[in-house]
C-alpha positions as CSV (number, residue, x, y, z in Angstrom):
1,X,102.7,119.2,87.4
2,X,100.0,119.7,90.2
3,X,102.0,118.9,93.4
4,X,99.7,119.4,96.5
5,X,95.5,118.7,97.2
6,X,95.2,122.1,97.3
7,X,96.7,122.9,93.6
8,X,94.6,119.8,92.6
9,X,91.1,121.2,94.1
10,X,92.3,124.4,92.5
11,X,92.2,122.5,88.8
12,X,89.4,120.9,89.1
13,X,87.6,124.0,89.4
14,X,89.2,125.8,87.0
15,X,88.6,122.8,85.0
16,X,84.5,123.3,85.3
17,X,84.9,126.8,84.7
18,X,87.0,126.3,81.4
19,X,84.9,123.8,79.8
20,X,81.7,126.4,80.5
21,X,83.7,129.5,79.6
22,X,84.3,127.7,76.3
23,X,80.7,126.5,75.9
24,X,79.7,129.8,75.9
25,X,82.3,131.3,73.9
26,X,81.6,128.7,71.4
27,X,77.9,130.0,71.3
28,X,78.9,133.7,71.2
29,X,80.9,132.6,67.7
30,X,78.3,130.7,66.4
31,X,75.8,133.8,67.0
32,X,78.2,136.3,64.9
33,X,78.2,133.8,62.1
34,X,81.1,132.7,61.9
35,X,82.1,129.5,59.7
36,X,83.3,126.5,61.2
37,X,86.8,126.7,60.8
38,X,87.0,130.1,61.9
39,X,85.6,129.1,65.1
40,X,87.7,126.1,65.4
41,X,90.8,128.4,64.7
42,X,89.5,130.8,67.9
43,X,88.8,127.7,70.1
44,X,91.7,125.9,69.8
45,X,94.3,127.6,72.0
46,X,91.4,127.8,75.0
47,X,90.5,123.9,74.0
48,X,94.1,123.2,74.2
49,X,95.0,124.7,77.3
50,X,91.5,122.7,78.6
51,X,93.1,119.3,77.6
52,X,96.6,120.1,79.1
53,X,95.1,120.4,82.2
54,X,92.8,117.8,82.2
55,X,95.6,115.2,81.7
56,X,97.6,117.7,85.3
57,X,94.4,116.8,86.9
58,X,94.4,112.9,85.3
59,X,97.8,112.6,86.1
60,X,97.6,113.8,90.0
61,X,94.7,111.2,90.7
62,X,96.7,108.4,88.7
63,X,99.8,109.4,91.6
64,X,97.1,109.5,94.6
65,X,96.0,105.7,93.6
66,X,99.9,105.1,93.9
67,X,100.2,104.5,89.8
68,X,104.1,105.6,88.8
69,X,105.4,106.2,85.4
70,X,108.7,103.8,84.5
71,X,111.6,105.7,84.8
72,X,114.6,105.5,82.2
73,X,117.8,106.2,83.1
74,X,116.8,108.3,85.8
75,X,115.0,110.8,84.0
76,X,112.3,111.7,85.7
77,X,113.6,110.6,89.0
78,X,112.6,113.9,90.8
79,X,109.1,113.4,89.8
80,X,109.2,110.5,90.6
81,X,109.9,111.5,94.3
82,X,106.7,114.3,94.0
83,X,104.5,111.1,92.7
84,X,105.7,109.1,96.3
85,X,105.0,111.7,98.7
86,X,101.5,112.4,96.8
87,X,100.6,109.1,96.4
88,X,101.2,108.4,100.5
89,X,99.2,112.0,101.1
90,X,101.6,113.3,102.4
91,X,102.0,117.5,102.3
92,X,105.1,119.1,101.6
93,X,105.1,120.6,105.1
94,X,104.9,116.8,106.6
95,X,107.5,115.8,104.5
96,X,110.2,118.4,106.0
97,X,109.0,117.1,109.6
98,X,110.4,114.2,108.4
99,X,113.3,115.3,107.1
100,X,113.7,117.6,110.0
101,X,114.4,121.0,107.1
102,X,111.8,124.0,106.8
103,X,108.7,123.6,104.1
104,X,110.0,126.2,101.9
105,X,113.0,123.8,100.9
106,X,110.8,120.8,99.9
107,X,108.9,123.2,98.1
108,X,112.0,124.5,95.8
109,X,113.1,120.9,95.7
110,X,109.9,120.0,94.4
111,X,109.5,123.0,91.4
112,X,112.9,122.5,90.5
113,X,112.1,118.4,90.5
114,X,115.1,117.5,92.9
115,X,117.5,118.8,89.6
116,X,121.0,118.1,91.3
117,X,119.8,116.7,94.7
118,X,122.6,114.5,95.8
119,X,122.6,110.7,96.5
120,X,122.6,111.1,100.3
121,X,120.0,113.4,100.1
122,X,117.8,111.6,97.4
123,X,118.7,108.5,100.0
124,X,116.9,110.8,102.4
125,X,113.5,111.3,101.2
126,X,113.3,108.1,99.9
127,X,113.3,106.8,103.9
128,X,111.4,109.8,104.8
129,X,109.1,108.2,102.5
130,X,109.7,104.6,103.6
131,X,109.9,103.7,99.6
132,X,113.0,102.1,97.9
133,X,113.7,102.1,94.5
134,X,115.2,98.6,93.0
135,X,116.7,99.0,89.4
136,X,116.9,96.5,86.7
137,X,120.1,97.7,83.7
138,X,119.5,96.2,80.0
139,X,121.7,96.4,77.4
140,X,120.4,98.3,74.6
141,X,121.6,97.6,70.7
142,X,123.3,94.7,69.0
143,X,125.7,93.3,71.5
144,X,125.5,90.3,72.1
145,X,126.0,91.0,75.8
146,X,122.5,92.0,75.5
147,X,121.2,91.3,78.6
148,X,119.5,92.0,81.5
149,X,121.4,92.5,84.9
150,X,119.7,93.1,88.5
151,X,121.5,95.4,90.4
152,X,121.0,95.3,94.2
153,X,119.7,98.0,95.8
């Protein structure tokens, strides 16, 4: 997950230099006569890698335009807090200004994805962040309580 402008710029260029590094790889196989296949079978680990970023780089422009993912049952929740302080611009060094702790925490939170952050503290950076998170709970299966209940934030 790309998790700063700076990362992102980074990918994008390496992104440019990929697809042309494989243009030309493709050429230097095609030149030793190689069958299609065979080239293929080279090419696809480099084409692969090529795609997995494209969709980091996809992804990280989806969360600047303030576009989120669904969450489900809280699975992805510390992401989910990355996607808020990208899509509001903010760096990781602004957001501990806000939360009044040094940059290198927010910047462990953030690789480890906020694994066991507590309540208070996810409570935190969602105000640091001026964002609230409202949750919806639906019964899942055959019951025939099956339905869906608001839960106030």
């Amino acid at each position: 997950m790309i998790r700063s402008e700076n990362e992102y710029q980074q990918a994008v260029v390496r992104l440019k230099e990929e697809a042309q590094r494989i243009k030309e790889q493709q050429k230097q196989l095609q030149g030793m006569d190689l069958s299609k296949e065979e080239i293929k079978r080279v090419l696809d680990p480099v084409r692969s890698f090529h795609e997995q970023l494209k969709e980091e780089v996809a992804s990280y422009e989806k969360l600047k335009r303030g576009e989120f993912d669904e969450l489900r049952n809280f699975e992805g929740i510390g992401r989910l807090l990355v996607a808020l302080r990208i899509a509001q611009g903010l760096s990781q060094r602004e957001l501990a200004e806000r939360l009044e702790i040094h940059e290198s925490q927010v910047s462990r939170d953030e690789r480890n994805e906020y694994h066991g952050v507590s309540v208070e503290r996810f409570k935190r950076i969602l105000e640091a962040l001026g964002a609230e998170i409202r949750t919806s709970v639906v019964a899942v299966g055959d019951s025939p309580s099956n339905t869906r209940i608001a839960v106030p934030s």
